[in-house]
C-alpha positions in Angstrom: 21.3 15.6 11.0 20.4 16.5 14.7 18.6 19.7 13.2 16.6 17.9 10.7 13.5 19.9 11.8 14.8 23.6 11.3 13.3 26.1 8.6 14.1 27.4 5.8 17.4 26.6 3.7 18.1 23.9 6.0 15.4 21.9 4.3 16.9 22.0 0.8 20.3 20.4 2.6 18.2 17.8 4.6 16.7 16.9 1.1 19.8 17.0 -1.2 21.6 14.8 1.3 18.7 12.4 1.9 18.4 11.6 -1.3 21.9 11.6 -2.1 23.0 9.0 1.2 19.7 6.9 1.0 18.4 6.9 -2.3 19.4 3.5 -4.7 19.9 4.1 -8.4 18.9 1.4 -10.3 22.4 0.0 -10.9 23.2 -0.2 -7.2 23.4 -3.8 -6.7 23.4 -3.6 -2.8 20.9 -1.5 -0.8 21.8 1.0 1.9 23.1 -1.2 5.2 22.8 -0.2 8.6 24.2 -2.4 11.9 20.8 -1.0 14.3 17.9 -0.1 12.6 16.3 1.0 9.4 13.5 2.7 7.5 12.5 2.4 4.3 9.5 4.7 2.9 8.5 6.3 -0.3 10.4 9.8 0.8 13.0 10.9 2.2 12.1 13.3 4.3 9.7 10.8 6.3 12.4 8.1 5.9 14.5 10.4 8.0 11.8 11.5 10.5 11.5 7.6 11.2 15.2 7.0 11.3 15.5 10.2 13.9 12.5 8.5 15.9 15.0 5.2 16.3 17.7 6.9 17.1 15.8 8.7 20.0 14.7 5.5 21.5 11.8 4.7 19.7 11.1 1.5 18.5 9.5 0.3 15.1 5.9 1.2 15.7 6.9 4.6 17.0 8.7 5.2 14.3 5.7 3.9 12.1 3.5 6.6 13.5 6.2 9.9 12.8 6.8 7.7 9.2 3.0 7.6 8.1 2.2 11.2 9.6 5.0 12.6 7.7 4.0 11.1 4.3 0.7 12.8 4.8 2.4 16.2 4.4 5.0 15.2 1.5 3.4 12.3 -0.3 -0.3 13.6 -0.2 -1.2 11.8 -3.2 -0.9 8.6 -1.4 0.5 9.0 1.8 -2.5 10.6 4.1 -4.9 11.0 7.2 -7.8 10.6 5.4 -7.8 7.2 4.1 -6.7 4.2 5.5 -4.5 0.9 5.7 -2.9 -2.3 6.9 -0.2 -2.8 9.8 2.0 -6.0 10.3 4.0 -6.2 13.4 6.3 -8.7 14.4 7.9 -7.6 18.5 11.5 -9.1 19.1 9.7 -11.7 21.5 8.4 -13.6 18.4 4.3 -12.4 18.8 3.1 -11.1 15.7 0.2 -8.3 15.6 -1.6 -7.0 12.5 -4.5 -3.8 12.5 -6.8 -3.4 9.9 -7.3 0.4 9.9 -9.4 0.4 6.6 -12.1 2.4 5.8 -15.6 1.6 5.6 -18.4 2.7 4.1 -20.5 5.2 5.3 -23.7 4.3 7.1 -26.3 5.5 4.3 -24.2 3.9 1.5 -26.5 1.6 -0.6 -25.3 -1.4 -3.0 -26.3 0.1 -5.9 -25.7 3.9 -5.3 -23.2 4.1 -8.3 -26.0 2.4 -10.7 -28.0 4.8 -13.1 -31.7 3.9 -13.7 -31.0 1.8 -15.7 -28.9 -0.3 -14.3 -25.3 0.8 -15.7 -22.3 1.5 -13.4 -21.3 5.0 -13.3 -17.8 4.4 -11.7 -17.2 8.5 -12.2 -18.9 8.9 -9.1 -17.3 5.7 -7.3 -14.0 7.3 -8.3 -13.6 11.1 -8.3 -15.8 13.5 -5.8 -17.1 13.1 -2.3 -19.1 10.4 -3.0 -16.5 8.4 -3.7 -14.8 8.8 -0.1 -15.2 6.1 2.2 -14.6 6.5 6.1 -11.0 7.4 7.0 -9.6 4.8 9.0 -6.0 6.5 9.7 -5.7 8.4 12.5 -7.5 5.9 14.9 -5.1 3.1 13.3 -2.0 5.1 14.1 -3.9 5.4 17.6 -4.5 2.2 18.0 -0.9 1.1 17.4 0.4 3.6 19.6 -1.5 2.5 22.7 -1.3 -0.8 22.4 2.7 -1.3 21.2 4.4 2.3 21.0 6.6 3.6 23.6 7.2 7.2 22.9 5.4 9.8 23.6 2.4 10.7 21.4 3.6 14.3 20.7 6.7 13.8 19.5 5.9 11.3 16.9 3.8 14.1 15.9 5.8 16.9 15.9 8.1 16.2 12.6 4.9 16.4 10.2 3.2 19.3 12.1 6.8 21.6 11.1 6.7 19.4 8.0 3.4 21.0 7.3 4.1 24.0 8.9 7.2 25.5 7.4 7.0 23.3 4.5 9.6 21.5 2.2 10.8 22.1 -1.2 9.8 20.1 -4.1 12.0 18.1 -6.5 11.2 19.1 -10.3 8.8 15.8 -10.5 7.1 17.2 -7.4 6.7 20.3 -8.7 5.1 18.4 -11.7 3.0 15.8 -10.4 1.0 18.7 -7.8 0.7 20.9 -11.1 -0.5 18.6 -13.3 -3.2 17.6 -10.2 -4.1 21.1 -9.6 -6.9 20.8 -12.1 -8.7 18.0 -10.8 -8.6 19.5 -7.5 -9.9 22.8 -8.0 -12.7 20.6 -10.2 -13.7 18.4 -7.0 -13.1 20.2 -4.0 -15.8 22.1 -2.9 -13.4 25.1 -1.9 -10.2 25.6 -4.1 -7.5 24.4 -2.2 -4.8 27.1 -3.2 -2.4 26.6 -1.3 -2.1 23.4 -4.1 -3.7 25.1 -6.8 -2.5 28.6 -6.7 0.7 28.7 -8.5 2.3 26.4 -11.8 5.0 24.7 -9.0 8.9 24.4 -9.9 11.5 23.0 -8.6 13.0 24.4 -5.2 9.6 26.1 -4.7 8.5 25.5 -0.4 5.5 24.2 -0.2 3.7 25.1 3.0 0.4 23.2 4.2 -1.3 25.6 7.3 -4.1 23.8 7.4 -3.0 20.8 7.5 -0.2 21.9 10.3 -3.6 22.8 12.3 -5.1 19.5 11.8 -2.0 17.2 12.7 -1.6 19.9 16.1 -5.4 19.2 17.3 -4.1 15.0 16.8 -1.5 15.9 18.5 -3.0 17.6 21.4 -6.2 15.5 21.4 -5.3 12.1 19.9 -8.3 10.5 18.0 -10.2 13.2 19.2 -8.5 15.7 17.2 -9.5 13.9 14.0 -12.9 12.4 14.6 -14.4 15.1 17.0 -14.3 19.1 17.2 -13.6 21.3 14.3 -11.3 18.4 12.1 -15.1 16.5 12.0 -17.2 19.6 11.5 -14.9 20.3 8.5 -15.0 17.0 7.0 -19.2 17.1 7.2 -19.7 20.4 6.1 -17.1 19.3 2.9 -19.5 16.6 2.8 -22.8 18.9 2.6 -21.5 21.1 0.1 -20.3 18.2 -2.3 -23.1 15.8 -1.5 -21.1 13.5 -0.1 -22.4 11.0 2.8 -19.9 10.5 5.8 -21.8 12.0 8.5 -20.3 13.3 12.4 -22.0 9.8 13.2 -19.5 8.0 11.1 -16.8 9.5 12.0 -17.3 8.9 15.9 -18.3 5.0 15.2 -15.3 4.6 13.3 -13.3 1.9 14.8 -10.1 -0.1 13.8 -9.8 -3.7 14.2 -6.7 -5.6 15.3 -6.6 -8.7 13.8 -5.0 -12.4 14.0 -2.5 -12.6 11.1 -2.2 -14.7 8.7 0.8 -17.1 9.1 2.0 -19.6 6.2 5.5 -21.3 5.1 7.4 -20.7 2.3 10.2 -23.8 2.4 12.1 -22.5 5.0 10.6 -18.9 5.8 7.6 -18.5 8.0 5.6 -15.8 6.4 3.3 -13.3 8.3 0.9 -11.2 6.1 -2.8 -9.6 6.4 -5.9 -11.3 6.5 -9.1 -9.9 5.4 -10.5 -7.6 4.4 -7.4 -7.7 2.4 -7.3 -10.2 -0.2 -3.3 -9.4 -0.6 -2.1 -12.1 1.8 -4.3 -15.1 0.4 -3.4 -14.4 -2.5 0.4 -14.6 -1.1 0.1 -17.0 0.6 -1.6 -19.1 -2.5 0.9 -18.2 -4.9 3.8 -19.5 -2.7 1.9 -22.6 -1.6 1.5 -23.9 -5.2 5.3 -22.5 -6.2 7.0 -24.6 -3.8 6.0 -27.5 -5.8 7.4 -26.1 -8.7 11.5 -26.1 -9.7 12.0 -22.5 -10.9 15.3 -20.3 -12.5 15.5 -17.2 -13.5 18.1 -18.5 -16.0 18.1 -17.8 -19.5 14.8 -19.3 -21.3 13.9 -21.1 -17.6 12.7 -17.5 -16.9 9.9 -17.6 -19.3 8.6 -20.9 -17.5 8.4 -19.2 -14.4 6.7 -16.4 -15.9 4.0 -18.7 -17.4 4.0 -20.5 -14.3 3.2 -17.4 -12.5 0.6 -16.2 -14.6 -1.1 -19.1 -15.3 -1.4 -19.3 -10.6 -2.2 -15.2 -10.8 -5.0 -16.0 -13.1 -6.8 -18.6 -11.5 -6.0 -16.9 -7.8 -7.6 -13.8 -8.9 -10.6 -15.9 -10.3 -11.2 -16.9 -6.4 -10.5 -13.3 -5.4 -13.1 -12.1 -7.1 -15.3 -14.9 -5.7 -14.8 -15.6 -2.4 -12.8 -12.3 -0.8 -14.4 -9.4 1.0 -14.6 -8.4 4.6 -14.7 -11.2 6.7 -17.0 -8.8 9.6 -19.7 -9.5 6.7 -18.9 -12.6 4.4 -18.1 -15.7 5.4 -14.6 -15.7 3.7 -13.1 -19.8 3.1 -9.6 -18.4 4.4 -8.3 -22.1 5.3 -10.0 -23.8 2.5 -8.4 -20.9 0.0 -5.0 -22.0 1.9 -5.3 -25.7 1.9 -3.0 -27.5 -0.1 -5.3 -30.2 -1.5 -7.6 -27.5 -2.9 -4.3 -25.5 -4.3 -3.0 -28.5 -6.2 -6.7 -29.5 -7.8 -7.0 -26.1 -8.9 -4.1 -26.0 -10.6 -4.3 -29.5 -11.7 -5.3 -28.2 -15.6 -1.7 -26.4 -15.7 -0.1 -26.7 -19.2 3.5 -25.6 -19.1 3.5 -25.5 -22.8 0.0 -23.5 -23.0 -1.6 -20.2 -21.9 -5.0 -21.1 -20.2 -7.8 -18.2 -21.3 -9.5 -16.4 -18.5 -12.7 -17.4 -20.3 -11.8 -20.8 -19.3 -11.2 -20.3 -15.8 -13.3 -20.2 -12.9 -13.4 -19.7 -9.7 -12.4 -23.0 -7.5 -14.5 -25.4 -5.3 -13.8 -23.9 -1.9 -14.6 -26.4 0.9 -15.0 -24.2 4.4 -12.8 -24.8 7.0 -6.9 -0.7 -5.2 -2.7 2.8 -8.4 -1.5 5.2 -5.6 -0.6 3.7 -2.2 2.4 3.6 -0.5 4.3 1.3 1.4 7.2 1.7 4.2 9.0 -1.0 6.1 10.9 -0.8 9.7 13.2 -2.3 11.9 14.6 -0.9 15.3 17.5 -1.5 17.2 15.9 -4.4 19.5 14.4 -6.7 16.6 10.8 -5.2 16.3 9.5 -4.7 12.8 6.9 -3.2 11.1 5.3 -3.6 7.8 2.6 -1.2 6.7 0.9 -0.3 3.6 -1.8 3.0 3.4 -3.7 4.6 0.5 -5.9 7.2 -0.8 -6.3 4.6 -3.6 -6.4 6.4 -7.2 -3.6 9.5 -6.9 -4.9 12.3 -5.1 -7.7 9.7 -3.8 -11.3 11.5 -4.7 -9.0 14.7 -5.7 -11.3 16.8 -2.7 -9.4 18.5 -0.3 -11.3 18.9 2.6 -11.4 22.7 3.2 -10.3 24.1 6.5 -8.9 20.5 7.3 -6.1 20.6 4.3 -5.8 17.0 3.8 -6.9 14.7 0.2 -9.9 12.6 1.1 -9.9 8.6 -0.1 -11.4 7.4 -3.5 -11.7 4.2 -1.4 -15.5 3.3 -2.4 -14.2 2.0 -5.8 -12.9 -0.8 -4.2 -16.3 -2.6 -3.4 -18.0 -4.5 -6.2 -19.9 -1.5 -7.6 -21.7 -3.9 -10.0 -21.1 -7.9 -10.0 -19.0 -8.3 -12.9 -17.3 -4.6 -13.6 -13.8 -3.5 -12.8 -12.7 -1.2 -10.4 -10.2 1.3 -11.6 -7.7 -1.6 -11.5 -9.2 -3.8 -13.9 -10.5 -6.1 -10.6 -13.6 -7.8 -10.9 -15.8 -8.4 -7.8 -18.8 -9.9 -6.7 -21.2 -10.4 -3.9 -18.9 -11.0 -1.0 -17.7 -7.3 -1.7 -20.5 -5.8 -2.2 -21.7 -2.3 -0.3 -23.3 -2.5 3.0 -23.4 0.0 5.2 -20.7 0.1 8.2 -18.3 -2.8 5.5 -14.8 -2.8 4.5 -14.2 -2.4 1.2 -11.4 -5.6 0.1 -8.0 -4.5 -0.7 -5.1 -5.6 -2.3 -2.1 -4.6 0.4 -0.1 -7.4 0.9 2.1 -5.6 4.2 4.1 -8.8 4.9 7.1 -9.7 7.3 9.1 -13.2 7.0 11.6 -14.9 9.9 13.7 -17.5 9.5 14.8 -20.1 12.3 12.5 -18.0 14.9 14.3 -15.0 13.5 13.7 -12.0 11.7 14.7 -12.4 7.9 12.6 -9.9 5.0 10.0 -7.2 5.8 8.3 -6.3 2.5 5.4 -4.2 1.2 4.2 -2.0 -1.7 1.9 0.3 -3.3 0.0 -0.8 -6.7 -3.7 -1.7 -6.5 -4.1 -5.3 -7.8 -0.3 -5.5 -8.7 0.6 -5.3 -4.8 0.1 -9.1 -4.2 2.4 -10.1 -7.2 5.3 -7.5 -6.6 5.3 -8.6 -3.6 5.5 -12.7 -4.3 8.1 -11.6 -7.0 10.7 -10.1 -4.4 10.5 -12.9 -2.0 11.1 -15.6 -4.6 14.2 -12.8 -5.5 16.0 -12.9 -3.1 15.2 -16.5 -2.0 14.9 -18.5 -5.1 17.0 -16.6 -7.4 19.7 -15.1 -5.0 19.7 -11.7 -5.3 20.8 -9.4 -2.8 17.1 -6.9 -1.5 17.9 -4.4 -3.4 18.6 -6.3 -6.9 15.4 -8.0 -5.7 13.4 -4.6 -5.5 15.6 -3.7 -8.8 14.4 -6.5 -11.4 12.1 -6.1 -13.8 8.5 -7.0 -12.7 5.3 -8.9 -14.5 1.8 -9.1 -13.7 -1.1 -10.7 -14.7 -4.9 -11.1 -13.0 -7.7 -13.1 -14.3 -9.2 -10.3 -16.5 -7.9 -8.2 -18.7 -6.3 -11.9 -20.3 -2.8 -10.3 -20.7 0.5 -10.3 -18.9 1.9 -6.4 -18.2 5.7 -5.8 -18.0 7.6 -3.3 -17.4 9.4 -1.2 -20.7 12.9 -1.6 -19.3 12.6 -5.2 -19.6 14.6 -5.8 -22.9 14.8 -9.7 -23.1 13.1 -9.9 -26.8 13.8 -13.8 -26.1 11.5 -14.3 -22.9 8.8 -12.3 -24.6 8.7 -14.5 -28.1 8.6 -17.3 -26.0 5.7 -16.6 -23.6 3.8 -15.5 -27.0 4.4 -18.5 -28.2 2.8 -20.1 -25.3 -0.4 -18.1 -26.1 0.2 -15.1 -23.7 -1.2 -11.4 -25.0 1.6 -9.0 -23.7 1.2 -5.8 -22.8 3.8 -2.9 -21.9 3.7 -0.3 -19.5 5.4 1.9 -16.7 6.8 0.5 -13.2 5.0 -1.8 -11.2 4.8 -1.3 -7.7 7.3 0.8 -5.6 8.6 -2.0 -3.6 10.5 -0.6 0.2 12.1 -3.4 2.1 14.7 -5.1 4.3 16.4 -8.2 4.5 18.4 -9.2 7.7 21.7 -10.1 6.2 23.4 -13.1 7.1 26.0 -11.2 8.7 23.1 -9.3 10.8 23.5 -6.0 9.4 20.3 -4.8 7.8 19.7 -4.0 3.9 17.0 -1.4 3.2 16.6 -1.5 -0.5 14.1 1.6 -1.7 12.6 1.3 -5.4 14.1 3.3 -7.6 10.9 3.3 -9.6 10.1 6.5 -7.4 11.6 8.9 -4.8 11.8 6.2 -2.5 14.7 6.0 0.2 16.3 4.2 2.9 17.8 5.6 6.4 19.3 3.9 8.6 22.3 3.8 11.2 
């Protein structure tokens, strides 16, 4: 694998044996184990660049870099340097880190610039076209980390995307789909058409090659955060801007700043759990779900299954309630984060629980809080000294505001959906908002990654993340309780079937592949509108073995895969 980086045919062996060495299939019970370190991402290709970074002497955050640069070339409808993201650390000395690298909104965004006259949200413009994009936050994130808890040199965490993007990589027949079937609403948004997308119907085997993009990632290489935010990379993005009346102006771009962050830290019975704060609303509403669980006895045995379900929907519903209230970016509301967490508060607002009976979202509000987002992806690391890494970026919707920025030759973020574009009206995942996420100029719109890391006894036991907009909290809650409730091994954990449910739309989604006619009946009996539909999440993890080796366990729901050694 020592060649990993050459050209040409080389490639389509790196790929074929990537997938075939790393990848799960669903009936693999046990996910790919490795005695030193591991990656797990939503390719394999940037699995690999991350696993070669390890092997070199890297450790997690390193790796993290080469992983997320990577996925910009061959996941671009999610994986990217022009939107933005989360970062959980926890170093082999215990200390745990976490950098909000989200993006914000431009500085002459206004609250109601996605209203018509007459009041009515237009979420066509919050969603699809410049407008849409907010500042991108990953570059100086992957800077950030770098400086403050790499080891490695810049460059050569670089390097693998920039030949990535260079020489190019050839696509699997749902590659060669998905950029075919997106070709259409890029030539429609872009100001320029991208071609090098857009210019041929794809198939499988075909190379696709990104120059531009190999120029962009060379001047962050050679420059660092300069390379992005300054010189020609900036004077693309504006004039991109100008042409499509967008607003993210050379003044944004060098004000842009990420934030490092105090994590938040909770319990789960025996597990310490370390997730993101705001302005991501993913770990409260971890951290709530598992605080009223514990109080709960659950089985995924036969019919015991449905209880949990309705157990879990009925928290999801009135947790999302408070979301909607009380979550946004701390920088500019005053968000309750202890009074959300307190366990008083969590067992009065679930004191109107009926096991027997569904409770309608019309009923529920949010709770009396005293003061004390579908395309993302997800990759999880451990290296060879105990350091791991959980981190979660996203365009948002695929393809993010489908406008490649010409010149530049990377997608920019649809991010702006994810403020409260109206009290009371969804984003694109169904997610009601209201003031505390409102736009202001200079904010951070609230997410739902739930990046997350768990120890056990002072040591390191689960790192977990995925992609899936308002779903990312739950698939998340459901592979913890997994493995640790229901005893599965990670990768039956990242397997199973998964539910979710939110306080509006008033339904419970599941997958199609679940086929337990039983379970269903039964939580309609309860009162529960079901609805089915495609996966849910794309959950990449590992789990520290009790033996010490380390299980990467990639979702088979996509082209995810592990690498390890």
């Amino acid at each position: 694998m020592k060649d990993y980086l050459s050209a040409g045919a080389s490639w389509v062996l790196i790929s074929i044996l990537a997938l075939v060495i790393s990848c799960q299939p669903k009936e693999t019970t046990t996910g790919l184990l490795a005695t030193n370190a591991m990656v797990v991402s939503a390719h394999p290709l940037a699995s690999e660049v991350g696993n070669e970074i390890l092997k070199q002497g890297g450790n997690a955050v390193d790796a993290a870099v080469a992983v997320h640069m990577a996925l910009a070339v061959v996941y671009p409808q999610a994986g990217n340097i022009g939107g933005g993201g989360f970062m959980v650390v926890r170093k082999a000395d215990g200390s745990y880190h976490s950098l909000d690298y989200r993006e914000k909104a431009p500085m002459a965004a206004e609250r109601d610039m996605y209203l018509d006259e007459n009041g009515d949200a237009l979420p066509e413009k919050s969603q699809n076209g410049h407008l849409a994009s907010g500042v991108p936050g990953s570059v100086d994130g992957m800077v950030k980390a770098h400086e403050k808890l790499g080891s490695m040199e810049w460059a050569k965490l670089i390097d693998p995307a920039i030949k990535l993007a260079a020489e190019g990589f050839p696509l699997t027949e749902n590659e060669a789909s998905y950029y075919t079937r997106a070709s259409e609403n890029l030539k429609k948004y872009s100001s320029v058409d991208p071609v090098h997308f857009t210019g041929k119907a794809w198939k499988e085997g075909d190379v696709f090659v990104q120059p531009q993009l190999a120029t962009t990632l060379t001047l962050i290489r050679d420059h660092g955060r300069e390379g992005f935010y300054g010189g020609s990379v900036a004077d693309f993005i504006v004039a991109e801007m100008e042409r499509g009346g967008g607003i993210i102006s050379h003044e944004d771009l060098t004000n842009y700043e990420s934030a490092w962050r105090t994590p938040l830290v909770g319990a789960y019975k025996d597990a310490t759990v370390i997730t993101m704060g705001p302005p991501s609303s993913g770990g409260l509403i971890l951290l709530q779900m598992l605080g009223i669980l514990e109080d709960y006895p659950i089985s995924n045995k036969n019919t015991a299954y449905a209880e949990y379900l309705h157990l879990k929907t009925e928290m999801e519903r009135r947790i999302f309630a408070d979301r909607a209230a009380y979550m946004g970016d701390a920088d500019f509301f005053p968000v309750p984060v202890s009074g959300l967490l307190d366990k008083a508060y969590l067992s009065q607002r679930f004191e109107d629980f009926d096991p027997e009976l569904a409770t309608p979202s019309d009923r529920i509000m949010e709770g009396n809080v005293l003061t004390m987002s579908e395309e993302t992806t997800h990759f999880s690391i451990v290296d060879s000294q105990g350091n791991a890494v959980s981190c979660t970026t996203t365009l948002n919707g695929g393809m993010g505001s489908k406008v490649l920025v010409d010149g530049a030759g990377f997608i920019l973020n649809n991010e702006m959906d994810d403020f409260s574009i109206k009290p009371g009206f969804p984003n694109m995942f169904g997610v009601l908002g209201g003031e505390a996420n409102k736009i202001e100029p200079g904010k951070r719109m609230l997410s739902s990654m739930t990046p997350t890391i768990l120890e056990k006894n002072g040591e390191l036991y689960m790192v977990v993340g995925t992609p899936g907009g308002s779903t990312i909290p739950t698939s998340v809650f459901q592979a913890i309780v997994n493995v640790m409730d229901f005893d599965m091994s990670m990768q039956e954990a990242v397997n199973e079937n998964r539910f979710h449910s939110q306080w509006k739309p008033d339904v419970i989604a599941y997958e199609k592949e679940f086929a337990n006619n039983e379970i269903l009946e039964l939580l309609q009996a309860k009162g529960h509108e079901l609805v089915e539909r495609g996966g849910i999440g794309r959950v990449d993890a590992i789990l520290v073995r009790e033996d010490g080796q380390l299980e990467g366990a990639a979702d088979p729901r996509g082209m995810d895969a592990a690498s390890g050694y």
